[in-house]
C-alpha positions in Angstrom: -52.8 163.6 -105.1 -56.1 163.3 -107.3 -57.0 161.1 -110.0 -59.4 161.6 -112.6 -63.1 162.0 -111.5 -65.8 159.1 -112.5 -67.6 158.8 -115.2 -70.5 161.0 -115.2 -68.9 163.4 -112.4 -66.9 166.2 -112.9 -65.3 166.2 -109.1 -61.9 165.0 -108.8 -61.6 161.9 -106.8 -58.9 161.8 -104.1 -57.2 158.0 -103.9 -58.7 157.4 -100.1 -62.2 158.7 -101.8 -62.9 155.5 -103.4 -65.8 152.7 -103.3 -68.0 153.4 -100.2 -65.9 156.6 -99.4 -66.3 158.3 -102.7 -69.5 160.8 -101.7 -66.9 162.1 -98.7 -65.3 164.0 -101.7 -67.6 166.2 -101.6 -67.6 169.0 -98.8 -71.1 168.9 -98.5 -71.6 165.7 -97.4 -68.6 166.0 -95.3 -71.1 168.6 -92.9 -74.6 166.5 -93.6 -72.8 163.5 -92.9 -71.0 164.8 -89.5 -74.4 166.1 -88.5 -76.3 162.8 -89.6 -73.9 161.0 -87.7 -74.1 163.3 -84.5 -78.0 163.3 -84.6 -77.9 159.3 -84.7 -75.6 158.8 -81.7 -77.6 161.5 -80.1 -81.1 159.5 -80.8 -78.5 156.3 -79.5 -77.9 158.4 -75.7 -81.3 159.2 -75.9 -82.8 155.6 -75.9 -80.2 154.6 -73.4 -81.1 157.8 -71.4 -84.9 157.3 -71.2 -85.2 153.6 -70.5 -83.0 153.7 -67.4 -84.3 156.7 -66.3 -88.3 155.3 -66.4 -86.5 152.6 -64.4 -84.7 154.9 -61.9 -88.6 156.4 -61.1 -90.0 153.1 -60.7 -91.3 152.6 -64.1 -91.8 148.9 -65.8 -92.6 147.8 -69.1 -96.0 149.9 -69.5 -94.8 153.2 -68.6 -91.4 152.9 -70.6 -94.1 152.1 -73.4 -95.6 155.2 -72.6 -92.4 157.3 -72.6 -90.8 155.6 -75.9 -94.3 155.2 -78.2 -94.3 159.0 -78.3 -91.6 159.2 -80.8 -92.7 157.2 -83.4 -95.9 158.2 -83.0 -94.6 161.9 -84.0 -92.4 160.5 -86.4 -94.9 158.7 -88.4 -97.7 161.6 -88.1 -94.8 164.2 -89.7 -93.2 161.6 -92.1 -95.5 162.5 -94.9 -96.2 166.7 -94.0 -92.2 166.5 -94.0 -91.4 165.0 -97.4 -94.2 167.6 -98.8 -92.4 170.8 -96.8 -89.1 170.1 -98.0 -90.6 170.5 -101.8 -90.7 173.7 -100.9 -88.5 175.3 -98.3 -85.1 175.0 -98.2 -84.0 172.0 -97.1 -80.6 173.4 -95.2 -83.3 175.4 -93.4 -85.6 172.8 -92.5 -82.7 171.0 -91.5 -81.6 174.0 -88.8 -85.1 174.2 -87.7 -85.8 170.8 -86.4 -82.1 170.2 -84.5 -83.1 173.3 -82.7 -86.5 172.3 -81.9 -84.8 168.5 -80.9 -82.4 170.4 -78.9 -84.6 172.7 -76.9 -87.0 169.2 -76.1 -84.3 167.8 -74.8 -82.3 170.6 -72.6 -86.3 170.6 -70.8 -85.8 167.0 -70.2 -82.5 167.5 -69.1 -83.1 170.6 -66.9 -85.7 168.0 -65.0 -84.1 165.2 -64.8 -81.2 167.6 -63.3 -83.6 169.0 -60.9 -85.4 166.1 -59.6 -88.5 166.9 -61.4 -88.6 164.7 -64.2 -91.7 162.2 -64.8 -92.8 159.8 -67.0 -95.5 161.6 -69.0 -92.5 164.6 -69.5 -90.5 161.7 -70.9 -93.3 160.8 -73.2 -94.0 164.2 -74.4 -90.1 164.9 -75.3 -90.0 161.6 -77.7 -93.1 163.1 -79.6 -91.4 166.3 -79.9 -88.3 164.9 -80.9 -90.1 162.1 -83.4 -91.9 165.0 -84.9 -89.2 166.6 -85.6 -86.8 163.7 -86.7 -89.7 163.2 -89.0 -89.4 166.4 -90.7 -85.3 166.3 -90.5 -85.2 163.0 -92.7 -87.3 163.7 -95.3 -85.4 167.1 -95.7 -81.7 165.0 -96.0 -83.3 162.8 -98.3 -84.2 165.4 -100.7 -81.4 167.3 -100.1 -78.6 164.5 -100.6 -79.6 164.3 -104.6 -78.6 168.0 -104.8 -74.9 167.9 -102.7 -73.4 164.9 -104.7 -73.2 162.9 -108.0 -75.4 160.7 -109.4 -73.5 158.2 -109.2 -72.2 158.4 -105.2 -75.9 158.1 -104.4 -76.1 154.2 -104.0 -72.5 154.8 -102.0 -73.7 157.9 -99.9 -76.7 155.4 -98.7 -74.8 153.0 -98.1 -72.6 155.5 -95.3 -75.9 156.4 -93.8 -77.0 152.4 -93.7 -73.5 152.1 -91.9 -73.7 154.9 -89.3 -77.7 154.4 -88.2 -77.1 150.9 -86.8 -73.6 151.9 -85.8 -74.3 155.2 -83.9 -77.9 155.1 -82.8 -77.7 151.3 -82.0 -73.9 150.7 -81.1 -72.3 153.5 -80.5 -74.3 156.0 -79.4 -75.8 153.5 -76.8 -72.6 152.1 -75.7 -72.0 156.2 -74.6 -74.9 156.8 -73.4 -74.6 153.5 -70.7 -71.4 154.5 -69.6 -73.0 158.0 -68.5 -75.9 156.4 -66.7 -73.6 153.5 -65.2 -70.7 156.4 -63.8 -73.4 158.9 -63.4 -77.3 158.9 -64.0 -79.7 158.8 -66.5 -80.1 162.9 -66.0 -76.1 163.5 -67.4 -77.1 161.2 -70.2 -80.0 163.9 -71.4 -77.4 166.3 -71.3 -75.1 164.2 -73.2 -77.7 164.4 -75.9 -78.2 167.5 -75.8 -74.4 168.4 -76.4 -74.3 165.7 -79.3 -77.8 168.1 -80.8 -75.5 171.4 -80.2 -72.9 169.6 -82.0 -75.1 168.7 -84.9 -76.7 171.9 -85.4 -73.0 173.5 -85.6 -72.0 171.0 -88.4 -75.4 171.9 -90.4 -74.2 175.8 -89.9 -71.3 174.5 -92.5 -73.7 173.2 -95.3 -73.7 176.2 -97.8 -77.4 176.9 -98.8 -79.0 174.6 -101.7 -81.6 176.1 -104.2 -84.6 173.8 -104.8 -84.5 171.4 -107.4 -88.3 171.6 -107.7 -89.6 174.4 -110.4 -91.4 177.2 -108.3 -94.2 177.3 -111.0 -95.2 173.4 -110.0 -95.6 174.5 -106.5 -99.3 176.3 -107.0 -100.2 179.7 -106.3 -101.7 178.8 -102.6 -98.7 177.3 -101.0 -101.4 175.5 -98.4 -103.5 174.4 -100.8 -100.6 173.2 -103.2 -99.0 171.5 -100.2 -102.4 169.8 -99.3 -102.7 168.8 -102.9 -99.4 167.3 -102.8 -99.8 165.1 -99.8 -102.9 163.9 -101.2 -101.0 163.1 -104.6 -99.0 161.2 -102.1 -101.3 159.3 -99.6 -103.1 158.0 -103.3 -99.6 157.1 -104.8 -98.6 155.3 -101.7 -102.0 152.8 -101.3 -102.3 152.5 -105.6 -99.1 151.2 -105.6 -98.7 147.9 -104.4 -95.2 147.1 -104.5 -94.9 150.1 -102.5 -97.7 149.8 -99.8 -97.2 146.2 -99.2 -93.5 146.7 -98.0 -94.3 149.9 -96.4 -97.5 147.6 -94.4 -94.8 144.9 -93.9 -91.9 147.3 -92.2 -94.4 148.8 -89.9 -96.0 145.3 -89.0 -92.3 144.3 -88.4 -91.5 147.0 -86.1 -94.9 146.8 -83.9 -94.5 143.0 -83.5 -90.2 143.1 -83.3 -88.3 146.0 -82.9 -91.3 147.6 -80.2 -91.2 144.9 -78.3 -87.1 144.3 -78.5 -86.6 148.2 -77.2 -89.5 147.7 -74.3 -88.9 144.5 -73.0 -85.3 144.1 -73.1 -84.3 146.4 -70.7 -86.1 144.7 -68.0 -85.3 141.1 -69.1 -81.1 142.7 -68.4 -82.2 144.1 -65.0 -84.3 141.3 -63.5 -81.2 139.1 -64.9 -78.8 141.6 -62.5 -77.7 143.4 -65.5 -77.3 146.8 -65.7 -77.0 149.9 -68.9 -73.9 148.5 -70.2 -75.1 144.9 -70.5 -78.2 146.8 -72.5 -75.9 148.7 -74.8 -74.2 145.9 -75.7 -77.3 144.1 -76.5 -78.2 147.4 -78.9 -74.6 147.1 -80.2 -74.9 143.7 -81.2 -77.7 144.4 -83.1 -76.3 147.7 -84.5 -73.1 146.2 -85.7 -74.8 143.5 -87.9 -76.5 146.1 -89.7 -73.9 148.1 -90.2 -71.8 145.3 -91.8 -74.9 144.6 -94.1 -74.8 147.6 -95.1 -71.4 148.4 -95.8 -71.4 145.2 -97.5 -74.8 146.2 -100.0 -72.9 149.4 -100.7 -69.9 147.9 -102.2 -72.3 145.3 -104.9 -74.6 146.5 -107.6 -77.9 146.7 -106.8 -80.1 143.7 -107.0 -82.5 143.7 -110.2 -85.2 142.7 -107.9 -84.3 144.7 -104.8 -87.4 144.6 -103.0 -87.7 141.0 -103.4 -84.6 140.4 -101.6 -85.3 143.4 -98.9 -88.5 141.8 -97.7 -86.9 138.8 -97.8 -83.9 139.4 -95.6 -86.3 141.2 -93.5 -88.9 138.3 -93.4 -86.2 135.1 -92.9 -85.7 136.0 -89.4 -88.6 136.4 -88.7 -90.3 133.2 -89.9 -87.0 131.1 -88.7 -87.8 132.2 -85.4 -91.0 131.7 -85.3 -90.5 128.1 -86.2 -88.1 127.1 -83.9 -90.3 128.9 -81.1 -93.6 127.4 -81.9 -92.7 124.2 -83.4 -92.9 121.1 -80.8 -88.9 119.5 -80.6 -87.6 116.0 -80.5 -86.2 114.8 -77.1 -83.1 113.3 -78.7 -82.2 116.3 -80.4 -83.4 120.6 -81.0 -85.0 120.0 -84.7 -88.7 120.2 -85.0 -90.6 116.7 -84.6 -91.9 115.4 -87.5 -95.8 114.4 -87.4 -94.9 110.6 -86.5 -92.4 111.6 -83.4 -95.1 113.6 -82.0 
């Protein structure tokens, strides 16, 4: 039973398709969003998979460095390319084309670590494959989403992807991948991925093909030198705009000085402490699940008239809170900071 659609939509709503649930109306976003959600528990096995397996070779923390830096190093160099190519091809294709290219990088890993042959620098060169292409793939779903549901679902349909990234690739795709390594080895866990990339690429095979929004005759003549003119356009938009540069300058100073070091060192902090790949994916999932219920939570509110302000604070509080408590000398008596005189 259906009720009438929203204002400014002209879908009928089911009564279960309602609040954060209302983009799942569409049959669209059902397939993007069953193969978002597959390619984030798959990128979820695939942390598990590769830290434990540097570990089962001997590794420590400087080659798991080695085999994890690869990824965003291929993410970040394709980021930009990737926002400029899905302009202009179609974005179901581009879509298709990189869960192939992650798939094949990571039956190759699998097929070694299978064998016995696996090493660390194979390791490292399937994260940069895979980076590069999830670098490409999100780019093309951002540009593509716009174009599968309303306007108004938009807020709502980021709001289910802010819910499934920390929930898949940090809780529950982790929490799979560790039971694979702990009843098996790290070598099943590649596989695993590569069934969970299988599966995604079979869910994008339902997304009906999506003309470009973009007028042909904005595109340029040359297609390479258009696209180069675009991704200039872009480098200048991005470092003239400050708003803009100064949170894109803060996330990645964030994630070199506290997410690198969280996926790096953690896993060898759990194993000198006798832990093992579940007491690491739960960990991740901890982590996961509190941003999944911030995000659920954001979706169901307005957004914030000064959004950014509040981003970059959220981001920044923890942070700075912890860097107080860690730094700051403490009283005897009691675990607040000393004031000058107690000193």
């Amino acid at each position: 039973m259906s009720i009438p659609p929203v204002p400014g939509s002209t879908t009928p709503v089911a009564r279960w398709a309602r609040g954060p649930l209302r983009p799942f109306r569409h049959v669209q976003y059902r397939w993007l969003s069953a193969a978002t959600a597959l390619e984030l528990a798959g990128e979820g096995v695939w942390i598990i998979a590769i830290v434990w397996q540097v570990i089962a070779l001997g590794g420590g923390p400087t080659q798991l460095s080695m085999a994890v830096t690869g990824y965003a190093v291929g993410m970040v160099a394709t980021a930009l390319i990737g926002g400029v190519v899905a302009d202009r091809v179609p974005r179901r294709r581009i879509l298709l084309a990189t869960t192939s290219v992650r798939a094949v990088a990571v039956g190759v890993v699998a097929l070694l670590a299978l064998t016995g042959a696996v090493q660390v620098w194979h390791l490292g060169v399937g994260s940069l494959v895979v980076g590069m292409a999830v670098g490409f793939y999100f780019p093309a779903y951002s540009a593509l989403l716009p174009s599968i549901v309303d306007r108004d679902d938009l807020l709502a349909a980021n709001g289910v992807e802010g819910f499934l990234r920390p929930t898949l690739q940090h809780a529950g795709g982790p929490a799979l991948g560790s039971l694979v390594v702990a009843g098996t080895s790290p070598a099943w866990a590649f596989t695993m991925v590569l069934v969970l990339q299988l599966a995604c690429l079979t869910a994008l095979l339902g997304l009906r093909p999506v003309a470009l929004s973009r007028d042909p005759q904005t595109l340029g003549s040359h297609p390479v030198r258009g696209a180069l003119a675009d991704l200039r356009s872009g480098v200048r938009y991005m470092v003239s705009t400050p708003w803009f540069f100064a949170t894109l300058l803060f996330a990645c100073i964030m994630i070199l000085m506290v997410v690198g070091p969280m996926e790096v060192l953690i896993p060898f902090v759990v194993e000198r402490g006798g832990g093992g790949p579940t007491d690491h994916a739960t960990i991740l999932a901890a982590y996961g699940i509190g941003g999944a219920v911030a995000a659920l939570g954001i979706s169901m509110f307005r957004m914030p008239r000064r959004y950014l302000t509040v981003m970059n604070a959220m981001w920044g509080w923890p942070v700075c809170h912890c860097w107080w408590w860690g730094s700051a000398p403490r009283c005897r008596s009691s675990r607040r900071p000393c004031s000058s005189s107690e000193r």
